[in-house]
Structures are given as C-alpha cells and as structure tokens.
C-alpha positions, 0 to 999 in steps of 0.5 A: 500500500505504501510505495517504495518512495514513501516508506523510507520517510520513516527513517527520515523523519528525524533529518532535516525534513522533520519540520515539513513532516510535521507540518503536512501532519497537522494541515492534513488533521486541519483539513479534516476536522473543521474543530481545528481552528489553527496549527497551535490548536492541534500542536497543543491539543490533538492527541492524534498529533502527539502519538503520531509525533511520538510514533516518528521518534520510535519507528525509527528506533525500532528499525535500528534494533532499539525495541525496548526504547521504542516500546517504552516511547510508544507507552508513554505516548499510550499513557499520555493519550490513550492511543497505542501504536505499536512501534513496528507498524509501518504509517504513511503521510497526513495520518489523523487519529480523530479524538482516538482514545482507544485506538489500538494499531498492532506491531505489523499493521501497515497504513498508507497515506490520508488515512483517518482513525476514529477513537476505538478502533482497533487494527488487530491480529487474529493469530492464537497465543498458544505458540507466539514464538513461531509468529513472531515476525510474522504478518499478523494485522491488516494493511490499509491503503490511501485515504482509507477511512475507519469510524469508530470502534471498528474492528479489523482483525488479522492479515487482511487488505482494505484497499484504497478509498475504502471506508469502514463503518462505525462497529463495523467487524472486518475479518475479509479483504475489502475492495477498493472504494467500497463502504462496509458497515455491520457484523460482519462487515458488508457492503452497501456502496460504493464510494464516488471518488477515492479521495471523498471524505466522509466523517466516520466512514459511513455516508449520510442519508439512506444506507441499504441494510445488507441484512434487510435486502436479505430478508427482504429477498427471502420474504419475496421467494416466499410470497412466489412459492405461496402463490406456486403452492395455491396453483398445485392445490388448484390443480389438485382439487381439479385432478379430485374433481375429475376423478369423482365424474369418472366414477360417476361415469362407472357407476352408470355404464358399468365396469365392463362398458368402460374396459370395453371403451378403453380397448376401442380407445387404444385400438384406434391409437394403435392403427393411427 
C-alpha cells in the first residue's frame, strides 16, 4: 500500500525534513476536522498529533534494533493519550487519529497515506497465543491503503487488505479483504456502496442519508421467494382439487355404464391409437 518512495520517510523523519513532516501532519488533521481552528490548536491539543509525533521518534528506533526504547516511547505516548501504536507498524503521510482514545494499531499493521482513525478502533491480529514464538515476525494485522477511512470502534482483525478509498463503518467487524472504494458497515462487515471518488471524505466512514441494510435486502429477498412459492403452492392445490374433481365424474361415469362398458371403451380407445 505504501510505495517504495514513501516508506523510507520513516527513517527520515528525524533529518532535516522533520519540520515539513510535521507540518503536512497537522494541515492534513486541519483539513479534516473543521474543530481545528489553527496549527497551535492541534500542536497543543490533538492527541492524534502527539502519538503520531511520538510514533516518528520510535519507528525509527525500532528499525535500528532499539525495541525496548521504542516500546517504552510508544507507552508513554499510550499513557499520555490513550492511543497505542505499536512501534513496528509501518504509517504513511497526513495520518489523523480523530479524538482516538482507544485506538489500538498492532506491531505489523501497515497504513498508507490520508488515512483517518476514529477513537476505538482497533487494527488487530487474529493469530492464537498458544505458540507466539513461531509468529513472531510474522504478518499478523491488516494493511490499509490511501485515504482509507475507519469510524469508530471498528474492528479489523488479522492479515487482511482494505484497499484504497475504502471506508469502514462505525462497529463495523472486518475479518475479509475489502475492495477498493467500497463502504462496509455491520457484523460482519458488508457492503452497501460504493464510494464516488477515492479521495471523498466522509466523517466516520459511513455516508449520510439512506444506507441499504445488507441484512434487510436479505430478508427482504427471502420474504419475496416466499410470497412466489405461496402463490406456486395455491396453483398445485388448484390443480389438485381439479385432478379430485375429475376423478369423482369418472366414477360417476362407472357407476352408470358399468365396469365392463368402460374396459370395453378403453380397448376401442387404444385400438384406434394403435392403427393411427
């Protein structure tokens, strides 16, 4: 999800392109939460800003073989704001974790450019504790792609790919890849739209107005098929009280003629058929 260009950044950070990094930081957090009145603001009172800032001194740190240094900036960055990112994740540019207490990214969670966090979300494995050794290093948390846009308490869990544009709903559970420009909503989380434009922005992942209800179009579907096999089901019963009535007259007509005029009519019938 990140290109080759982008992700060095990381190991740059701290040259003498940080001031610039942190400036496409703050303008990218200005540019999606309208409560964000000036760069200042967000230095002095964005969580997201601060664990975003701590996670640039501990990424790098990790990288170098530091990992005791950058677990324990990364928990003081956790106790400051009530954001954990794991110091080996791997983040893009203009990353925003809007309010983001709660937030949870795990160690190979990798994120691209513009994406937006909202408080609760969790970007976990799925991989069980029994045998941590031999996943150790191991791909275990989700990759998203650019301008990708997750609202709150959302959960996407284990080696999954959400790809670009994508948006997921709030509580939304994604356990299976998403396409690219899709928005997902519920558990599991389904498809409901599309979105019109990778770059559109929509607060909290999920669009405003007359959602389709994946659950409700099934039911209604089923609800559908039902009507159709009552209606077939009136049609047999009609056929079958015409198959009761028919075989009453022909007993009738038994009765009348007699047993042995009507096997003598059936031998005239077949006989007949058998010379045309």
């Amino acid at each position: 999800m990140l290109s080759g260009d982008e992700q060095p950044q990381h190991n740059k950070w701290m040259d003498g392109k940080m001031f610039k990094y942190l400036k496409d930081e703050i303008d990218g957090m200005m540019q999606r939460d309208p409560a964000a009145r000036s760069r200042l603001e967000v230095v002095l009172c964005y969580p997201g800003f601060h664990a975003i800032v701590f996670h640039r001194i501990a990424h790098p740190l990790w990288i170098r073989g530091w990992r005791v240094l950058a677990r324990w900036i990364s928990q003081v960055a956790r106790f400051l704001t009530g954001i954990e990112i794991h110091p080996g994740a791997r983040i893009g540019r203009s990353f925003f974790v809007d309010h983001g207490m709660g937030v949870v990214v795990g160690e190979t969670s990798v994120i691209g450019n513009n994406v937006t966090l909202y408080h609760g979300v969790t970007l976990g494995g799925v991989s069980p504790s029994v045998d941590s050794d031999s996943q150790r290093d191991q791909k275990r948390h989700p990759t998203l792609g650019d301008n990708v846009i997750v609202g709150s308490g959302a959960q996407i869990l284990g080696p999954i790919t959400v790809g670009h544009g994508a948006h997921v709903g709030a509580n939304a559970v994604v356990t299976k890849d998403v396409e690219c420009c899709v928005t997902v909503v519920g558990i599991p989380a389904k498809q409901v739209s599309k979105v019109e434009a990778e770059e559109k922005f929509e607060p909290y992942g999920t669009p405003i107005g007359d959602v389709p209800d994946p659950d409700a179009q099934l039911i209604d579907g089923l609800r559908r098929q039902i009507g159709e096999l009552r209606g077939q089901i009136g049609e047999v019963a009609r056929l079958q009280a015409r198959i009761d009535e028919l075989e009453r007259e022909l007993a009738e007509v038994e009765q009348r003629i007699g047993p042995v005029a009507v096997r003598e009519a059936a031998k005239a019938v077949a006989t007949a058929d058998r010379k045309n």
